[in-house]
DSSP file (Angstrom, degrees, kcal/mol; ACC not computed):
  #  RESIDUE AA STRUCTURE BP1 BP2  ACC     N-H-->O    O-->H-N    N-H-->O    O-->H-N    TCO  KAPPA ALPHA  PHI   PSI    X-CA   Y-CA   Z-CA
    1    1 A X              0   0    0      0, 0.0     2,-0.4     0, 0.0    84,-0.1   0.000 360.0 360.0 360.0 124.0    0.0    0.0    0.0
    2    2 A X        -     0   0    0     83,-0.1     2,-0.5    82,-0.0     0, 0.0  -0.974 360.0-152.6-102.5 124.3    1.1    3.7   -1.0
    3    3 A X        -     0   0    0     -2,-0.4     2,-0.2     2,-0.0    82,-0.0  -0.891  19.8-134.4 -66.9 108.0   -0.1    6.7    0.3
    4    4 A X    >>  -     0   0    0     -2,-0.5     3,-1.6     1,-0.1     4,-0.9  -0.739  21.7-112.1 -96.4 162.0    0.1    9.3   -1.9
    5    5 A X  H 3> S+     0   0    0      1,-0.3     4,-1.2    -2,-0.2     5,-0.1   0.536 120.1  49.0 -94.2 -26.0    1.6   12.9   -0.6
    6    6 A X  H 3> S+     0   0    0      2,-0.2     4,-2.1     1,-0.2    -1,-0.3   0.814 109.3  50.4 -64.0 -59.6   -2.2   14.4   -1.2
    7    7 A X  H <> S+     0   0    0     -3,-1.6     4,-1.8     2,-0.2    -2,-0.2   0.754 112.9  48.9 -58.3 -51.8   -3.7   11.6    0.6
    8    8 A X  H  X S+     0   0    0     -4,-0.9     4,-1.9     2,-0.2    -2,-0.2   0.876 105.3  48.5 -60.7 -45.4   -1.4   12.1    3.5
    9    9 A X  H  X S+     0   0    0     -4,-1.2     4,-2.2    -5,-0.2    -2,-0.2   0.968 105.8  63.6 -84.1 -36.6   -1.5   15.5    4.1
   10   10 A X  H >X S+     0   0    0     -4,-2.1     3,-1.1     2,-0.3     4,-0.5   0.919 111.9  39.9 -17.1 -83.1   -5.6   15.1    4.0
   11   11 A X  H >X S+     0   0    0     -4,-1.8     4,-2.0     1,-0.3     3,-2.0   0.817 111.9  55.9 -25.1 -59.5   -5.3   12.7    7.1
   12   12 A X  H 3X S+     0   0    0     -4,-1.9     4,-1.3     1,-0.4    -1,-0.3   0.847 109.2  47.2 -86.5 -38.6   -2.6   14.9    8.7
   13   13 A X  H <X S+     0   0    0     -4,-2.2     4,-0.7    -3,-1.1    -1,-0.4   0.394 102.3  62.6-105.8   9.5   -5.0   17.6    8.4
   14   14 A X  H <X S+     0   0    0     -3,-2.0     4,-2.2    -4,-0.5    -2,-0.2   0.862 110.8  48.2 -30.7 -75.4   -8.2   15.4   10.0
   15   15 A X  H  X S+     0   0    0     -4,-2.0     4,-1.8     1,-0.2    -2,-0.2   0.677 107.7  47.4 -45.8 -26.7   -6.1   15.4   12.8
   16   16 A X  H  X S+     0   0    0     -4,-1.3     4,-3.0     2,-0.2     5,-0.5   0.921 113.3  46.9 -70.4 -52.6   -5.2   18.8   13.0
   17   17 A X  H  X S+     0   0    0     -4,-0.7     4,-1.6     1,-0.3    -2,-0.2   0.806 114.9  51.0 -61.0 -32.6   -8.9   20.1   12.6
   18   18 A X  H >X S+     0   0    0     -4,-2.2     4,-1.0     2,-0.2     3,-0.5   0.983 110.8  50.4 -52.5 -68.0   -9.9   17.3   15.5
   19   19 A X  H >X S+     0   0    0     -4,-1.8     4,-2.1     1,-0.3     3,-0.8   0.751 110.8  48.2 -42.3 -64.9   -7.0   18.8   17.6
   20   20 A X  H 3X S+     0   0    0     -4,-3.0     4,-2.9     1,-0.3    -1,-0.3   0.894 108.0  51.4 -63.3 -48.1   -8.3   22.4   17.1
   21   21 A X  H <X S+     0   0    0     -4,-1.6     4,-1.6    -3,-0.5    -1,-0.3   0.873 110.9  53.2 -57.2 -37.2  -12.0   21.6   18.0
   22   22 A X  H <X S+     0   0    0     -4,-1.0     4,-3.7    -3,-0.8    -1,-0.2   0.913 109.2  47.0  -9.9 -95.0  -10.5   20.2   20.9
   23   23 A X  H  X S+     0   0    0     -4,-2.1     4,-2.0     2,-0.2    -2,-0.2   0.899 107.4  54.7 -23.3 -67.5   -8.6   23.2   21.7
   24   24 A X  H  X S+     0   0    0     -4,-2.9     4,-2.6     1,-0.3    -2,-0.2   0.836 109.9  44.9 -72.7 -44.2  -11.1   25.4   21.3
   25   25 A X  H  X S+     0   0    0     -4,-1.6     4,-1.9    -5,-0.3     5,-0.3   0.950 109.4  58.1 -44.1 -68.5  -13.4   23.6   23.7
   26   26 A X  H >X S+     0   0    0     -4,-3.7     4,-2.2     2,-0.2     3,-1.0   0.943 108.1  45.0 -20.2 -68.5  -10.6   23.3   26.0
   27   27 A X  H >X S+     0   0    0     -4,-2.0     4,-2.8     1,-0.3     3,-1.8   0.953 107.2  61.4 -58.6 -68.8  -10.2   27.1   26.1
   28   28 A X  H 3X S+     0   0    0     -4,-2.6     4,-1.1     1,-0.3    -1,-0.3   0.634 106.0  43.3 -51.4 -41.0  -13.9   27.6   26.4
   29   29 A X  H <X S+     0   0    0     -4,-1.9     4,-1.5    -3,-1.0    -1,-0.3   0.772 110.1  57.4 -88.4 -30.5  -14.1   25.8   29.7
   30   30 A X  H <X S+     0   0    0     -4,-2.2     4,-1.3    -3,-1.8    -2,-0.2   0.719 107.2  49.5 -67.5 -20.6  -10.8   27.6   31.0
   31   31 A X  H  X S+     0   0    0     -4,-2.8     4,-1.8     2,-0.2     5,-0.2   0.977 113.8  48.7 -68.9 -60.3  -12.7   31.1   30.4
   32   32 A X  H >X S+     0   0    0     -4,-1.1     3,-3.5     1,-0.3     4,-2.1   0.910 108.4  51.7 -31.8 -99.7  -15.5   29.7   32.3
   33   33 A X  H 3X S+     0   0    0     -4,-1.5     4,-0.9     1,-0.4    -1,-0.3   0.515 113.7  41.0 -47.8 -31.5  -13.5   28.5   35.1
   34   34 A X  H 3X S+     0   0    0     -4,-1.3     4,-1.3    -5,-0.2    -1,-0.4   0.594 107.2  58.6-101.6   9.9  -11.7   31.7   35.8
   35   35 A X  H <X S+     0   0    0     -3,-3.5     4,-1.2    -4,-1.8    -2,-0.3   0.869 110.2  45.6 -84.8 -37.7  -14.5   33.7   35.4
   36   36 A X  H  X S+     0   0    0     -4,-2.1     4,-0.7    -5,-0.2    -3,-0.2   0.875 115.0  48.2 -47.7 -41.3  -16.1   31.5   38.3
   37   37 A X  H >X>S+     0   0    0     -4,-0.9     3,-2.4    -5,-0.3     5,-1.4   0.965 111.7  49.1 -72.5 -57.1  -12.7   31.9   40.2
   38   38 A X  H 3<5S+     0   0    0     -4,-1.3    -1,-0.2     1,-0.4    -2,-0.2   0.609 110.8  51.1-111.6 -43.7  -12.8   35.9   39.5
   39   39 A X  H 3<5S+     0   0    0     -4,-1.2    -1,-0.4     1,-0.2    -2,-0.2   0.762 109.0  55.0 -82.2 -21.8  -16.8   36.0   40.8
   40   40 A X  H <<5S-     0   0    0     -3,-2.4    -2,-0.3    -4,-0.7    -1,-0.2   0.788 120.6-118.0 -65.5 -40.6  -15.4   34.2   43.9
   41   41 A X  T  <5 +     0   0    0     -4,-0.7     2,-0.3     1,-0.3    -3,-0.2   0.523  67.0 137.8 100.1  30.6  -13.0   36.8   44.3
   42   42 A X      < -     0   0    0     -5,-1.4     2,-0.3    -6,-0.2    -1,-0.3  -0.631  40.6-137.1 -99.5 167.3   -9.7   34.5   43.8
   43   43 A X     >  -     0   0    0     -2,-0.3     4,-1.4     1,-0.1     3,-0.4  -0.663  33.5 -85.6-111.3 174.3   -6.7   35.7   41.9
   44   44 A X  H  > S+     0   0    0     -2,-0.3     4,-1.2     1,-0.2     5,-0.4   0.948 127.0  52.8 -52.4 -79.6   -4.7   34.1   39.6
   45   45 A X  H  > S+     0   0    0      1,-0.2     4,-2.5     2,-0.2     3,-0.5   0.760 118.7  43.1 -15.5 -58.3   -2.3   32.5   42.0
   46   46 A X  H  > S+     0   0    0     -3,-0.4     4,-1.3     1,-0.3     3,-0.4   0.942 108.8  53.1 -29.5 -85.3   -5.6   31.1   43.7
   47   47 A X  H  X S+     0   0    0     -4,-1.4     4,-0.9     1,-0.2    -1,-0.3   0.365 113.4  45.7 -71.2  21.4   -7.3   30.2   40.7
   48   48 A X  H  X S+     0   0    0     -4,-1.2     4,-1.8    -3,-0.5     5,-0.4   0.747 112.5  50.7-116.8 -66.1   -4.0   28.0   39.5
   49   49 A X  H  X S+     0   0    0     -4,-2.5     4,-3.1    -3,-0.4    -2,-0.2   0.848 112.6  47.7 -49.6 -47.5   -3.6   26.5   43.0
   50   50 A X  H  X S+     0   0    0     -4,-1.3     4,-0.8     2,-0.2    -1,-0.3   0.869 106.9  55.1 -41.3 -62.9   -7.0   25.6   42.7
   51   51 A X  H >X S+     0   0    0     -4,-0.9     3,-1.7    -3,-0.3     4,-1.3   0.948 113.8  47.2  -4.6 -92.9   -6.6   24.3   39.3
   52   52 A X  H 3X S+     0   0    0     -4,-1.8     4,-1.6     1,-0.3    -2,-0.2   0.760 101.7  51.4 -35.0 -73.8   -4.2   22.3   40.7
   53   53 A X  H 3X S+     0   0    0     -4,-3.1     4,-0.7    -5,-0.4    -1,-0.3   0.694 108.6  56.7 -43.9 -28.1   -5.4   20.9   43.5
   54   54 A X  H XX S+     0   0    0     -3,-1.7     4,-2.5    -4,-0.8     3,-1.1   0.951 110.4  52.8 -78.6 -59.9   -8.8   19.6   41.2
   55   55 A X  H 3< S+     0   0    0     -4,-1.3    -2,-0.2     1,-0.2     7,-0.2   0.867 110.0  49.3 -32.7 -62.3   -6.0   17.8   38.8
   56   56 A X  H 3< S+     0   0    0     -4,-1.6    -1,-0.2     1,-0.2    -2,-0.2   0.366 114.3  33.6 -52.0 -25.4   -4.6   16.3   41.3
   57   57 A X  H << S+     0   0    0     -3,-1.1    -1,-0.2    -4,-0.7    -2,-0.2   0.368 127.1  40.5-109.1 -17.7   -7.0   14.8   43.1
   58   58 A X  S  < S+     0   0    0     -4,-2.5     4,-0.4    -5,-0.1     5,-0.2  -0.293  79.3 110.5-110.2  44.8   -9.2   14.0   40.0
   59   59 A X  S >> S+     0   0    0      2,-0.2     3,-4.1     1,-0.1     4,-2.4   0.870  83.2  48.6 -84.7 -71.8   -6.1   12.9   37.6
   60   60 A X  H 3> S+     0   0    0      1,-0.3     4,-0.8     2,-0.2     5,-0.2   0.767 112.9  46.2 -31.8 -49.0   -7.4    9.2   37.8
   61   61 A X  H 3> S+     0   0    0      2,-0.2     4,-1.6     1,-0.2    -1,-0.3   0.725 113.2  53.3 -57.3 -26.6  -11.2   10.2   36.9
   62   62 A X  H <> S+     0   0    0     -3,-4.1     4,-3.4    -4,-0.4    -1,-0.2   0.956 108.0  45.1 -78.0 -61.2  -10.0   12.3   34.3
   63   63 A X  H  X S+     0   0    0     -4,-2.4     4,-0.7     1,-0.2    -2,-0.2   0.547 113.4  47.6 -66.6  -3.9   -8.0    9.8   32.6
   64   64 A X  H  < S+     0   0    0     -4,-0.8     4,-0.4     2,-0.2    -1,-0.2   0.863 109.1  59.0 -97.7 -56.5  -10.7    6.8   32.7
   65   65 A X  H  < S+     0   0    0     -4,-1.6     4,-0.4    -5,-0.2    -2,-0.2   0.770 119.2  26.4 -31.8 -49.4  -13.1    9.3   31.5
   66   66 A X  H >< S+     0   0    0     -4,-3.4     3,-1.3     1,-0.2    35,-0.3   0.978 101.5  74.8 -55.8 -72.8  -11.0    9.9   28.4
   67   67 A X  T 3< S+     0   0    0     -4,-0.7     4,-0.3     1,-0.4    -2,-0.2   0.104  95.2  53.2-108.5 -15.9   -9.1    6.9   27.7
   68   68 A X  T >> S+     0   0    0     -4,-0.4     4,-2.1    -2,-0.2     3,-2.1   0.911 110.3  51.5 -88.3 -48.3  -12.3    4.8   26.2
   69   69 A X  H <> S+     0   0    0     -3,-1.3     4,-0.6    -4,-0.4    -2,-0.2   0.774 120.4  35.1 -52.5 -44.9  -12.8    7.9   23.7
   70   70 A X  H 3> S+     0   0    0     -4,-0.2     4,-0.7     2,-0.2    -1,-0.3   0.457 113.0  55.2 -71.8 -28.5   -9.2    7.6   22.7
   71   71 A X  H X> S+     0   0    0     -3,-2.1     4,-3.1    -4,-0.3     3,-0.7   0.939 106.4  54.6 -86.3 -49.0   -8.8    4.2   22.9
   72   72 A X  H 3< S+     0   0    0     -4,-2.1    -2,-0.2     1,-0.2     4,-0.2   0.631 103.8  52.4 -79.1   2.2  -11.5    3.8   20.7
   73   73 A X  H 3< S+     0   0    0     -4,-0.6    -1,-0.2    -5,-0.2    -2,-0.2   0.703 110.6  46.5 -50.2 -50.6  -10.2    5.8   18.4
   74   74 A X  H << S+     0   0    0     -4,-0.7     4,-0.4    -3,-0.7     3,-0.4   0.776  95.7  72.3 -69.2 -33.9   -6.9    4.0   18.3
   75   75 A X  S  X S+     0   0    0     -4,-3.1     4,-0.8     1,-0.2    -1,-0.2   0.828 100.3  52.5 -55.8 -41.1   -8.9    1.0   18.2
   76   76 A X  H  > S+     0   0    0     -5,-0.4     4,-2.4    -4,-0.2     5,-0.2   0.581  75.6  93.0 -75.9  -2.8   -9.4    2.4   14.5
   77   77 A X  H >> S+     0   0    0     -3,-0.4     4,-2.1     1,-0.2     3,-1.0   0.969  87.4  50.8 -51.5 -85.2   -5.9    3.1   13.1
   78   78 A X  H 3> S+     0   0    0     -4,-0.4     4,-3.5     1,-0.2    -1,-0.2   0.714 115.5  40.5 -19.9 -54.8   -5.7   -0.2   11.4
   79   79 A X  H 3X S+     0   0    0     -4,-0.8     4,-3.6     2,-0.2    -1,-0.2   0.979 119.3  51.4 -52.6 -46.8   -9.5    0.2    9.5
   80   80 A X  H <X S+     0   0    0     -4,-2.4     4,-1.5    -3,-1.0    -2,-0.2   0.996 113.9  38.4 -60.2 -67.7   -8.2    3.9    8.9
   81   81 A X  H >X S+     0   0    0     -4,-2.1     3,-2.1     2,-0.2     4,-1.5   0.970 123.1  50.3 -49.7 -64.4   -4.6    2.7    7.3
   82   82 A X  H >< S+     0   0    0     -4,-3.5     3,-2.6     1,-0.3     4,-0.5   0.864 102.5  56.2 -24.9 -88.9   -6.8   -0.3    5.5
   83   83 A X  H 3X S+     0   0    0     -4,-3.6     4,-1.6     1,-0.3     8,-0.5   0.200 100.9  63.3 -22.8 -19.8   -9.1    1.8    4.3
   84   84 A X  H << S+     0   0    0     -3,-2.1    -1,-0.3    -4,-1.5    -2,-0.2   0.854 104.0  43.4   8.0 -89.1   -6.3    3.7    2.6
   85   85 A X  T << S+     0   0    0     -3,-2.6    -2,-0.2    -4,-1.5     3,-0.2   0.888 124.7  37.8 -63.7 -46.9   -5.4    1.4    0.7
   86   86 A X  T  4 S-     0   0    0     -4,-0.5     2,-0.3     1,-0.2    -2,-0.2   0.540 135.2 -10.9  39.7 -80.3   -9.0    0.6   -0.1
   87   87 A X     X  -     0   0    0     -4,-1.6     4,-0.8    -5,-0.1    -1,-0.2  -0.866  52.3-167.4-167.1 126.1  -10.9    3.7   -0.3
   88   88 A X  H  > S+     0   0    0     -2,-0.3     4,-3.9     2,-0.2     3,-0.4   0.929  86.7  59.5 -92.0 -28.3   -9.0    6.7    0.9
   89   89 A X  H  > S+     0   0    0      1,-0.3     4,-3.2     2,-0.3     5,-0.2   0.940 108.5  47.2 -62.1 -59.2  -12.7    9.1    0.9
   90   90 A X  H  4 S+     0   0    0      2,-0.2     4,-0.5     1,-0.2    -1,-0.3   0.724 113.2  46.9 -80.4  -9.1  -14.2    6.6    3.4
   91   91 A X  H >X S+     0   0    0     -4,-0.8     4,-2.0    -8,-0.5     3,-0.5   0.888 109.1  55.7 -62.9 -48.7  -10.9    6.7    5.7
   92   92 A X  H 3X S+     0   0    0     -4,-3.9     4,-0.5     1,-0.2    -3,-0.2   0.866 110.0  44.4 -30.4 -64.9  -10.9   10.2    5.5
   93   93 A X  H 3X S+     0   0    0     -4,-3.2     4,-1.2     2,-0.2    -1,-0.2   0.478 109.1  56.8 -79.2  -7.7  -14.8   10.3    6.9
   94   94 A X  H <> S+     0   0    0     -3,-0.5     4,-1.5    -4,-0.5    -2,-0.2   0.885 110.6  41.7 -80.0 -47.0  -14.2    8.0    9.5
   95   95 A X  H  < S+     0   0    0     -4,-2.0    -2,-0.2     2,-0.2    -3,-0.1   0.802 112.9  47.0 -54.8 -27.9  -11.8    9.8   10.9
   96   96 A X  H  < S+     0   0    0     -4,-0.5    -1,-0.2    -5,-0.3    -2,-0.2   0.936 112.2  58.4 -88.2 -21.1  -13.1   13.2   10.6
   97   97 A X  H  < S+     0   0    0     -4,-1.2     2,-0.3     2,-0.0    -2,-0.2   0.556  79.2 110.0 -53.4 -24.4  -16.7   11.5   12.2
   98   98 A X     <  +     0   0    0     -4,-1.5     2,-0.4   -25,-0.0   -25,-0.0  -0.508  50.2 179.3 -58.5 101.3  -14.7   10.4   15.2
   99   99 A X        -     0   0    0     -2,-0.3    -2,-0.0     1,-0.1    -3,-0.0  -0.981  29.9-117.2-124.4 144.4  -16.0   12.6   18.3
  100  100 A X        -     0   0    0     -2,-0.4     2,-0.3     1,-0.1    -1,-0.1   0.400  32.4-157.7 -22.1 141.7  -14.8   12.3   21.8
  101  101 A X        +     0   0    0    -35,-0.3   -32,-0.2     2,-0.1    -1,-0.1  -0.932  47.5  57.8-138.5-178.3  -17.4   11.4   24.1
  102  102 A X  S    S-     0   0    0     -2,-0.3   -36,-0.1   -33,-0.1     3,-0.0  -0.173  95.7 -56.2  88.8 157.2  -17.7   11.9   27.9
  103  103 A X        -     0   0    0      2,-0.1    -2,-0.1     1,-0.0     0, 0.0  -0.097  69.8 -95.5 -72.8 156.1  -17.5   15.3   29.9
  104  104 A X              0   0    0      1,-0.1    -1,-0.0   -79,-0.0   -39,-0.0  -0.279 360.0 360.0 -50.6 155.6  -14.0   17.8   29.3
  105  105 A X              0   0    0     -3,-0.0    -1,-0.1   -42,-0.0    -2,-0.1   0.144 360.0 360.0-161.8 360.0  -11.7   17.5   31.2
């Protein structure tokens, strides 16, 4: 099987566009969360210690929450790389159909 440089960069940029939505989300719950700290009346030092402390004690919960979304993503490489060879259109849209399930975190 060849992947041709067209084909490639497609994929690579699935990933990207996942990544950014991702991001963006991300960001949206970190606005949120210090605009809660900031109505509390904590400062930044605070709201990072705070931060912190939530990570820390929720790392495991975080990571179980995730780790099926991800896994089953990963679970998909192989079809994705098949599918390649295969039909590159319908690797393409499985991958860009792949969303995360489960709260942020």
């Amino acid at each position: 099987m060849e992947i041709d440089r067209q084909t490639l960069i497609k994929l690579l940029e699935a990933f990207v566009d996942v990544s950014e939505v991702l991001q963006r989300e991300l960001m949206l719950y970190q606005m949120l969360f210090s605009a809660a700290c900031k109505a509390k009346g904590l400062n930044e030092e605070e709201t990072q210690k705070a931060a912190d402390r939530v990570r820390s004690t929720n790392a495991a919960r975080i990571r179980e929450a995730s780790q099926e979304s991800y896994q089953s993503l990963l679970a998909k490489l192989p079809r994705i790389v098949d599918l390649l060879a295969l039909d590159q259109d319908a690797a393409l849209r499985l991958l860009k159909e792949w969303k995360p399930t489960g709260l942020p975190n």
